[in-house]
N, CA, C and O atoms as a GROMACS GRO file, in nm:
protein
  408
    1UNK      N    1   0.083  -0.118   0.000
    1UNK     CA    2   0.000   0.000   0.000
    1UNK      C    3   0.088   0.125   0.000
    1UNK      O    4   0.055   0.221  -0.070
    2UNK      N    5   0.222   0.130   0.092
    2UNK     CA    6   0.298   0.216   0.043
    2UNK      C    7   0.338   0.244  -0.080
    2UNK      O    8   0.292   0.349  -0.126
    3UNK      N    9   0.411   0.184  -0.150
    3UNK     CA   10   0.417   0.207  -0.268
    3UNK      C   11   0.317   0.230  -0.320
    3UNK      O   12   0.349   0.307  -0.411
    4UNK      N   13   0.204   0.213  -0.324
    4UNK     CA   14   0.127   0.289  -0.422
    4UNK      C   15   0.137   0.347  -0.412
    4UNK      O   16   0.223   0.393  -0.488
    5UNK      N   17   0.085   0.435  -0.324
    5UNK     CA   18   0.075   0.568  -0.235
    5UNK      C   19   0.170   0.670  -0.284
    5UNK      O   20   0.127   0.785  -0.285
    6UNK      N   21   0.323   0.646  -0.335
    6UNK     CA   22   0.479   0.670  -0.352
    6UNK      C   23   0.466   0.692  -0.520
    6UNK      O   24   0.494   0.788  -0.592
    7UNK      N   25   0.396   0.526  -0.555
    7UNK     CA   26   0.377   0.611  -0.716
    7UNK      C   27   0.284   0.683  -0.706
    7UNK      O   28   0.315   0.768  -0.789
    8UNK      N   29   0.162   0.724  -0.655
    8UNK     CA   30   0.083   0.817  -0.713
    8UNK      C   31   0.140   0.960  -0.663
    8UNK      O   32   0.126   1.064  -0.728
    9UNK      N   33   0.192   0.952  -0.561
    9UNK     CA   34   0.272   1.104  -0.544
    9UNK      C   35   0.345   1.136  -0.642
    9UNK      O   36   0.337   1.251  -0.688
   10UNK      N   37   0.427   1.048  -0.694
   10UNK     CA   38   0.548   1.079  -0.847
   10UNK      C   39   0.463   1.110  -0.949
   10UNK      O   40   0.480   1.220  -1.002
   11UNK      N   41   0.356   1.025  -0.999
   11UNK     CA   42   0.273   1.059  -1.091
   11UNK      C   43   0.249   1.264  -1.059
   11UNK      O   44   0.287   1.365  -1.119
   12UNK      N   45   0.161   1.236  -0.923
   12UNK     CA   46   0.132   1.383  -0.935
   12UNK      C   47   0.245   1.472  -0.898
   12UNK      O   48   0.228   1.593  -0.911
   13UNK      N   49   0.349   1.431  -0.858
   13UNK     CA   50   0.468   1.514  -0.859
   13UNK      C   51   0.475   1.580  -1.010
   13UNK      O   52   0.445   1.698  -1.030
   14UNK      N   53   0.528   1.468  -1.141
   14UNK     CA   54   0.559   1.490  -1.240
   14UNK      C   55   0.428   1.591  -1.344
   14UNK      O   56   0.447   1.685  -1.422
   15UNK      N   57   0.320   1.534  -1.309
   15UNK     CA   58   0.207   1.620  -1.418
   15UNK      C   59   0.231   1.727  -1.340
   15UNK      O   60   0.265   1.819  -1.416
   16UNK      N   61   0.232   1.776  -1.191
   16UNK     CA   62   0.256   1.912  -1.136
   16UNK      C   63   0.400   2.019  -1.220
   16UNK      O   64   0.409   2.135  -1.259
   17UNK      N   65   0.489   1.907  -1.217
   17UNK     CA   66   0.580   1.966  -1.304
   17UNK      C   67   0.576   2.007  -1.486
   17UNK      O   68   0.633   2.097  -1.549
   18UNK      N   69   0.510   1.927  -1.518
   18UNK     CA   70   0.424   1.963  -1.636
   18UNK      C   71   0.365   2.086  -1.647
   18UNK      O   72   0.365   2.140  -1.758
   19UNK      N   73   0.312   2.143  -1.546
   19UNK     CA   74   0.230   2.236  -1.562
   19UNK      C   75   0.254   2.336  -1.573
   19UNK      O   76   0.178   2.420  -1.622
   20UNK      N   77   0.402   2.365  -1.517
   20UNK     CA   78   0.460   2.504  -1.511
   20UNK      C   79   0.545   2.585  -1.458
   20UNK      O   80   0.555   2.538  -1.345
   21UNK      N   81   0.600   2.659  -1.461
   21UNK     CA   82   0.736   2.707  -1.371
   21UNK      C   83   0.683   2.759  -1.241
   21UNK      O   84   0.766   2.792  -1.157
   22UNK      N   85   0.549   2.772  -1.211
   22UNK     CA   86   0.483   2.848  -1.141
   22UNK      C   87   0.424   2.717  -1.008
   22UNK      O   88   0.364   2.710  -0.901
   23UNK      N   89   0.479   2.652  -1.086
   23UNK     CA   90   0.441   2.514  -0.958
   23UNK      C   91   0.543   2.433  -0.946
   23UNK      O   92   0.512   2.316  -0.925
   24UNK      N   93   0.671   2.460  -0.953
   24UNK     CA   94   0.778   2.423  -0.918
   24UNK      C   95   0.774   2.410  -0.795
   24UNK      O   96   0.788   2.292  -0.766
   25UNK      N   97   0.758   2.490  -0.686
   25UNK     CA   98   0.766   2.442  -0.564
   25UNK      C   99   0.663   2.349  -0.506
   25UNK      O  100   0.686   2.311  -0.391
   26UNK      N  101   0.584   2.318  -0.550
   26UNK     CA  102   0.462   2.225  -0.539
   26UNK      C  103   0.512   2.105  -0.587
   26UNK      O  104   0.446   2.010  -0.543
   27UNK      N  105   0.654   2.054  -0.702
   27UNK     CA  106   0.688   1.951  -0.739
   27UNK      C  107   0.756   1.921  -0.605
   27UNK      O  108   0.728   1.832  -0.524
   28UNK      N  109   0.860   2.026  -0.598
   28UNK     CA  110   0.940   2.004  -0.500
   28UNK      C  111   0.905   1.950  -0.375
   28UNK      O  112   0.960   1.848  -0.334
   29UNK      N  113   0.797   2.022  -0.298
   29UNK     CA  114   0.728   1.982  -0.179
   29UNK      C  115   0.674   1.859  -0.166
   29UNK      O  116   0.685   1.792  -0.064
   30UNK      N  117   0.604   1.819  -0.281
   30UNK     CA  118   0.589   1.699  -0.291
   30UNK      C  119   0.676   1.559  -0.289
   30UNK      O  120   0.659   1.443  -0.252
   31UNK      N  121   0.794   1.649  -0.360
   31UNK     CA  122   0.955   1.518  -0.306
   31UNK      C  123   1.021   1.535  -0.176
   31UNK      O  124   1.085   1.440  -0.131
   32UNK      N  125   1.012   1.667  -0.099
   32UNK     CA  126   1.002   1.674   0.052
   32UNK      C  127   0.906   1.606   0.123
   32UNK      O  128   0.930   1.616   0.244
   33UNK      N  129   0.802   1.539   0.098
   33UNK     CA  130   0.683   1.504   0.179
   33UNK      C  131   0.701   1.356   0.184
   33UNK      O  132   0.678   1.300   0.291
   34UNK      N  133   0.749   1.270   0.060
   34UNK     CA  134   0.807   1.140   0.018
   34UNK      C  135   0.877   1.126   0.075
   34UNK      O  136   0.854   1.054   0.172
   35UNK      N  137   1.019   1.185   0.055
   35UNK     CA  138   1.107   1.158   0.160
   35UNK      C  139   1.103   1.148   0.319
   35UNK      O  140   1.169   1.072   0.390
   36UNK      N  141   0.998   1.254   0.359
   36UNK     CA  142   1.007   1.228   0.494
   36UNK      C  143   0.898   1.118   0.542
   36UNK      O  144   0.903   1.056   0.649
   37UNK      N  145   0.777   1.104   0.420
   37UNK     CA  146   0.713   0.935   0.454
   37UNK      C  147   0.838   0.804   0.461
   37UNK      O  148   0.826   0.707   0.536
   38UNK      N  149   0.936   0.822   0.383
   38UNK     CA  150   1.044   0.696   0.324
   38UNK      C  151   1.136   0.696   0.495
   38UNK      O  152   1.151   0.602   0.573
   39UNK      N  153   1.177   0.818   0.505
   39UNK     CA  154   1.274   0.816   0.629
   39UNK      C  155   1.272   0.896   0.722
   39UNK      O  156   1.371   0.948   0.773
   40UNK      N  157   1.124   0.920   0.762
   40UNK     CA  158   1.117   0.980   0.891
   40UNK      C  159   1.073   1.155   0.885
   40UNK      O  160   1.142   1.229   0.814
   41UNK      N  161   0.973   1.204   0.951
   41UNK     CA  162   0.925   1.324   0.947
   41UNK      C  163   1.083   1.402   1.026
   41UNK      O  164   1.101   1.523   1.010
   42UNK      N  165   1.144   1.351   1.076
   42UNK     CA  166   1.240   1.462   1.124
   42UNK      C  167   1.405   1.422   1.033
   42UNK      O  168   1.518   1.462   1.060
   43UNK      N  169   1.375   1.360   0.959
   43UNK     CA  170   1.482   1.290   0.876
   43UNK      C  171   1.568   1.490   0.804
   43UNK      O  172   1.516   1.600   0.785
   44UNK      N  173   1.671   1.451   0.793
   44UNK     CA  174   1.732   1.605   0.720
   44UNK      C  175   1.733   1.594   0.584
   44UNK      O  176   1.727   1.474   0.559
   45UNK      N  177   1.739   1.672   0.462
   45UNK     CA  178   1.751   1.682   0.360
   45UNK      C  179   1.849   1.755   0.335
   45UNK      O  180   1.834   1.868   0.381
   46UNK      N  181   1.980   1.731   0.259
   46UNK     CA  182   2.093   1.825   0.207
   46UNK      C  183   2.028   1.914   0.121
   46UNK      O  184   1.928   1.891   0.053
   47UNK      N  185   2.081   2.001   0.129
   47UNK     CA  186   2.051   2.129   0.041
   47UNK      C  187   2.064   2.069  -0.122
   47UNK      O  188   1.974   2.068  -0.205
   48UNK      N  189   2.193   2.024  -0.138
   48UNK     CA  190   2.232   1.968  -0.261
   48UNK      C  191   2.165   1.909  -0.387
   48UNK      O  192   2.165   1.941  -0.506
   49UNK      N  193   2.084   1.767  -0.285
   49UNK     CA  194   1.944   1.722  -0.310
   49UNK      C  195   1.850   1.817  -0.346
   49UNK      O  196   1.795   1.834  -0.455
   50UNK      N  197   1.838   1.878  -0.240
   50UNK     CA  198   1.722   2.009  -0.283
   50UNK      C  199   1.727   2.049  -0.388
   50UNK      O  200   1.643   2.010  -0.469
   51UNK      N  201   1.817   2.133  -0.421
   51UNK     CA  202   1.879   2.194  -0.519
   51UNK      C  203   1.856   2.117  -0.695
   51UNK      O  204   1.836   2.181  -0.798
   52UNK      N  205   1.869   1.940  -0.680
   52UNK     CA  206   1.871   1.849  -0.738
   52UNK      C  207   1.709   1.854  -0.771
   52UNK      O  208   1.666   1.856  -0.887
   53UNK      N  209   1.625   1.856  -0.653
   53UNK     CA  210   1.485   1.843  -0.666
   53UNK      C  211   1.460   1.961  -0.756
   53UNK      O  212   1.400   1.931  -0.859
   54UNK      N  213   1.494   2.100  -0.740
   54UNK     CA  214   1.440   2.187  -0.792
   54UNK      C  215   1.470   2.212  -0.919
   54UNK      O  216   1.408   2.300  -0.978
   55UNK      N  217   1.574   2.136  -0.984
   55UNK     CA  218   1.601   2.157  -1.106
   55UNK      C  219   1.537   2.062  -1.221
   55UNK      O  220   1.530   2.088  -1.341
   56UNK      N  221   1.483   1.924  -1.143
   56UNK     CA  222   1.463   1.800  -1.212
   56UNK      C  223   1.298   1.851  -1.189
   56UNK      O  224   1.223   1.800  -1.272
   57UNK      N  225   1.233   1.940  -1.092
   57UNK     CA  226   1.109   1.993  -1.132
   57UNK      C  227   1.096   2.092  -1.260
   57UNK      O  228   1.025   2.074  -1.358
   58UNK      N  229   1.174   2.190  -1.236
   58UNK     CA  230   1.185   2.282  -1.387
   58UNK      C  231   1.198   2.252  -1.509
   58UNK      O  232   1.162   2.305  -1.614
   59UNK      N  233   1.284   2.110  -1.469
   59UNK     CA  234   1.264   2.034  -1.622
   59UNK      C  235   1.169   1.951  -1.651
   59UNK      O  236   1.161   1.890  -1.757
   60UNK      N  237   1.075   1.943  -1.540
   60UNK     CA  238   0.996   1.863  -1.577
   60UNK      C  239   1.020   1.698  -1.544
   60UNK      O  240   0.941   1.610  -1.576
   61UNK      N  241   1.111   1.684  -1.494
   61UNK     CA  242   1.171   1.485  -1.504
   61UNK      C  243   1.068   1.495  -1.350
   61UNK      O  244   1.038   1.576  -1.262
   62UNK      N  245   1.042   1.341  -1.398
   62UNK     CA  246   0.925   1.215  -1.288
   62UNK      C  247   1.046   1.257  -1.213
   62UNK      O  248   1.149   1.321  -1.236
   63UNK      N  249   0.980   1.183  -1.093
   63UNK     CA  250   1.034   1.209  -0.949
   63UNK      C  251   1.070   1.039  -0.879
   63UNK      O  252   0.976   1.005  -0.807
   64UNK      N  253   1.166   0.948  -0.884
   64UNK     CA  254   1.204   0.874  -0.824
   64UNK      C  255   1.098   0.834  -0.722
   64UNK      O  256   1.021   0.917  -0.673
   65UNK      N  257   1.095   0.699  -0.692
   65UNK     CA  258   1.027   0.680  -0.564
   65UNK      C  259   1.110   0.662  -0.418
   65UNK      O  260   1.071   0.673  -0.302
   66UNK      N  261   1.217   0.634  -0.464
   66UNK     CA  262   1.348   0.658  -0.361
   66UNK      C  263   1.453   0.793  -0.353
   66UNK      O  264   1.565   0.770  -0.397
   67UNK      N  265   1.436   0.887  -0.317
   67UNK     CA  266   1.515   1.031  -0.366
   67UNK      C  267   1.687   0.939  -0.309
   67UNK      O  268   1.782   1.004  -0.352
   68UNK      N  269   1.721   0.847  -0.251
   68UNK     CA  270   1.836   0.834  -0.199
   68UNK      C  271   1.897   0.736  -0.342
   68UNK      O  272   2.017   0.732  -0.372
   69UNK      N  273   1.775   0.653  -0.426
   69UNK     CA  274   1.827   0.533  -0.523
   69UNK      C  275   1.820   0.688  -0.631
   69UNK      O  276   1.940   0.708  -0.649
   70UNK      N  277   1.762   0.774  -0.689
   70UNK     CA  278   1.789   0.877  -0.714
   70UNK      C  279   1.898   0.959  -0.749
   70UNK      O  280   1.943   0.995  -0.858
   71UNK      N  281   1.937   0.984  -0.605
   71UNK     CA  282   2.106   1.054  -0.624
   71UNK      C  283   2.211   0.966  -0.690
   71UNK      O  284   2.293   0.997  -0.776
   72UNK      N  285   2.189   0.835  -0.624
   72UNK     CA  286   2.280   0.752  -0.659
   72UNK      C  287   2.306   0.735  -0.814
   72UNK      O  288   2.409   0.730  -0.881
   73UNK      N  289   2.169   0.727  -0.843
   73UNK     CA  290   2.152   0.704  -1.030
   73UNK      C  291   2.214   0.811  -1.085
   73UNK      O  292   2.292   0.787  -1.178
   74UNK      N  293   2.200   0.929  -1.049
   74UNK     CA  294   2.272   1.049  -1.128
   74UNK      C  295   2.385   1.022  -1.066
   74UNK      O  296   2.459   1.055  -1.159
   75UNK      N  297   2.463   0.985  -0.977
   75UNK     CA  298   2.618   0.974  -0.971
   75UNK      C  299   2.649   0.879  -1.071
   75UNK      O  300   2.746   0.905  -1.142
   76UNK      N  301   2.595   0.790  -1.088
   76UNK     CA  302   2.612   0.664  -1.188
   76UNK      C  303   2.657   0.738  -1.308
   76UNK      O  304   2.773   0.738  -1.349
   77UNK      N  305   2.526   0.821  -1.381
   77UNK     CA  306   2.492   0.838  -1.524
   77UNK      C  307   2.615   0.975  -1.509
   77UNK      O  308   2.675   1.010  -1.610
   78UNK      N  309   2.641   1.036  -1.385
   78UNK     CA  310   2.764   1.136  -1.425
   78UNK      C  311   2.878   1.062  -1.421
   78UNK      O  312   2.982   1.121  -1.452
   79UNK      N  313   2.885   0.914  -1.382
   79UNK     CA  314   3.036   0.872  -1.406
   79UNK      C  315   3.043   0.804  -1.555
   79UNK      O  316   3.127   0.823  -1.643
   80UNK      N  317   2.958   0.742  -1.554
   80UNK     CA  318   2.925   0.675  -1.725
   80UNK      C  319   2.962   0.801  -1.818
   80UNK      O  320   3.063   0.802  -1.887
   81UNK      N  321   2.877   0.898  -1.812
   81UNK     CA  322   2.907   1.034  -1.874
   81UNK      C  323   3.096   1.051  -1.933
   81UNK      O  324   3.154   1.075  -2.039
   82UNK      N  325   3.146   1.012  -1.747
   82UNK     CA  326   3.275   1.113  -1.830
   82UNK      C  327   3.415   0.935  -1.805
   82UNK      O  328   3.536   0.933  -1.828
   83UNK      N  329   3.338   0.838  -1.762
   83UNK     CA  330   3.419   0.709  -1.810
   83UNK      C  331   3.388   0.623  -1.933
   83UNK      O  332   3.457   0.532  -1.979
   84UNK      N  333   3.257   0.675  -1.983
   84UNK     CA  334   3.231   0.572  -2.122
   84UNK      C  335   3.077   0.443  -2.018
   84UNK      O  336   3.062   0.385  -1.911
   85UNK      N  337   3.022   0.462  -2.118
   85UNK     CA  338   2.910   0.395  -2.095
   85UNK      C  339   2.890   0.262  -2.050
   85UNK      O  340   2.778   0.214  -2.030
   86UNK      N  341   3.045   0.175  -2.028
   86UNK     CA  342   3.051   0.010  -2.025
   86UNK      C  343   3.137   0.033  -1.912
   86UNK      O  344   3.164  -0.066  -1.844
   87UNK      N  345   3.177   0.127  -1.883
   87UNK     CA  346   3.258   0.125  -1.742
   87UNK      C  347   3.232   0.066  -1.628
   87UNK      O  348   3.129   0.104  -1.572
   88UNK      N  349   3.308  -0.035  -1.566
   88UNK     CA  350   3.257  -0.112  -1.464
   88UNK      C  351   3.270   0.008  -1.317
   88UNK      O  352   3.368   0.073  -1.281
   89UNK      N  353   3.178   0.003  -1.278
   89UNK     CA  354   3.186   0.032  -1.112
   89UNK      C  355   3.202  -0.048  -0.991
   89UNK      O  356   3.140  -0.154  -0.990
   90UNK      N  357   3.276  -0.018  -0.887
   90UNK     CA  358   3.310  -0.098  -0.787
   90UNK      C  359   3.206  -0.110  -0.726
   90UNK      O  360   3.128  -0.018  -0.751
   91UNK      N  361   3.152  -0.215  -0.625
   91UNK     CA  362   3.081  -0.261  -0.502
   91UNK      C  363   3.071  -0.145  -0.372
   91UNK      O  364   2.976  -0.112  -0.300
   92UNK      N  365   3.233  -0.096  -0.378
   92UNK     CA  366   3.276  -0.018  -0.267
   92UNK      C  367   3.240   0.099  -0.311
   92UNK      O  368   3.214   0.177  -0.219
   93UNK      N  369   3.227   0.145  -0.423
   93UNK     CA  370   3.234   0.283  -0.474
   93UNK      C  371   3.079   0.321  -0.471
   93UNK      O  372   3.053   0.426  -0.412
   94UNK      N  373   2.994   0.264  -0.516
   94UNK     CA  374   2.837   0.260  -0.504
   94UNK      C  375   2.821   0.237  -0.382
   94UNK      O  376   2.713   0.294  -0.364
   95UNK      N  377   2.855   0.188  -0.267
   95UNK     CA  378   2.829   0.215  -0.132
   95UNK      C  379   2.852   0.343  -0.069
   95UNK      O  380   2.803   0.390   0.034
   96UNK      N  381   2.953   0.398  -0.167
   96UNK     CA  382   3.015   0.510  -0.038
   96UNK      C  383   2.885   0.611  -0.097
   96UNK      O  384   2.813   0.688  -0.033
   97UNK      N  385   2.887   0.576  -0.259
   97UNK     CA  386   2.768   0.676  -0.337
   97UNK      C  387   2.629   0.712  -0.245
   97UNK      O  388   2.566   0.812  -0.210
   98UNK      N  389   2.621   0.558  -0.227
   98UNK     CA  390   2.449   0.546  -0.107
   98UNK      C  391   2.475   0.602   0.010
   98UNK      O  392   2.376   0.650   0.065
   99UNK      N  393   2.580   0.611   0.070
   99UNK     CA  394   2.619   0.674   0.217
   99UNK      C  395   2.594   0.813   0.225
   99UNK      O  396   2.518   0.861   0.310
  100UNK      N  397   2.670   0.896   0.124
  100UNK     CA  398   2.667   1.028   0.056
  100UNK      C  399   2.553   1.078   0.027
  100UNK      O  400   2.519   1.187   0.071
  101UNK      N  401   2.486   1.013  -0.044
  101UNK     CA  402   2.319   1.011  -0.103
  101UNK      C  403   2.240   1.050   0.023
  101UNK      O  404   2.157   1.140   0.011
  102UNK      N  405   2.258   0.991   0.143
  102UNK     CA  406   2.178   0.958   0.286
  102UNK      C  407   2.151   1.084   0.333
  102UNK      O  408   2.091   1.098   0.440
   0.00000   0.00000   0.00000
């Protein structure tokens, strides 16, 4: 039942972002509200993330149902980016990614 709940927030996260520059913070809030269902109403959010949220609303991109599997994916797709697309990643290196992410 959670997860549903998680996709239909992303759903309406993303059509909110659809709609306009003028409801950007309404995407955003909505990936603040997820996160603190996922890990706790007093859980902290890095600015960084934030920052991450508010730009992936302006563009319009769906909203993860994990903001932490999330970060991680864009560390991924920025190392693929500048190692080549078949590049193996370490075990250790994607851990420290998820730690960072937290």
């Amino acid at each position: 039942m959670k997860r549903i709940a998680i996709v239909l927030l992303c759903l309406l996260a993303t059509s909110i972002a659809h709609a306009g520059p003028a409801n950007v913070q309404a995407c955003v809030d909505e990936r603040i509200q997820t996160f603190h269902q996922l890990e706790g109403p007093d859980a902290p959010i890095r600015m960084d993330i934030l920052g991450e949220w508010e730009e992936e609303c302006e563009a319009g991109i769906g909203m993860s149902a994990d903001p932490i599997q999330a970060c991680v994916e864009k560390r991924i797709d920025e190392f693929r980016h500048h190692n080549g697309p078949d590049a193996p990643i370490r075990m250790d290196i994607l851990g420290e990614w998820e730690a960072e992410c937290q």
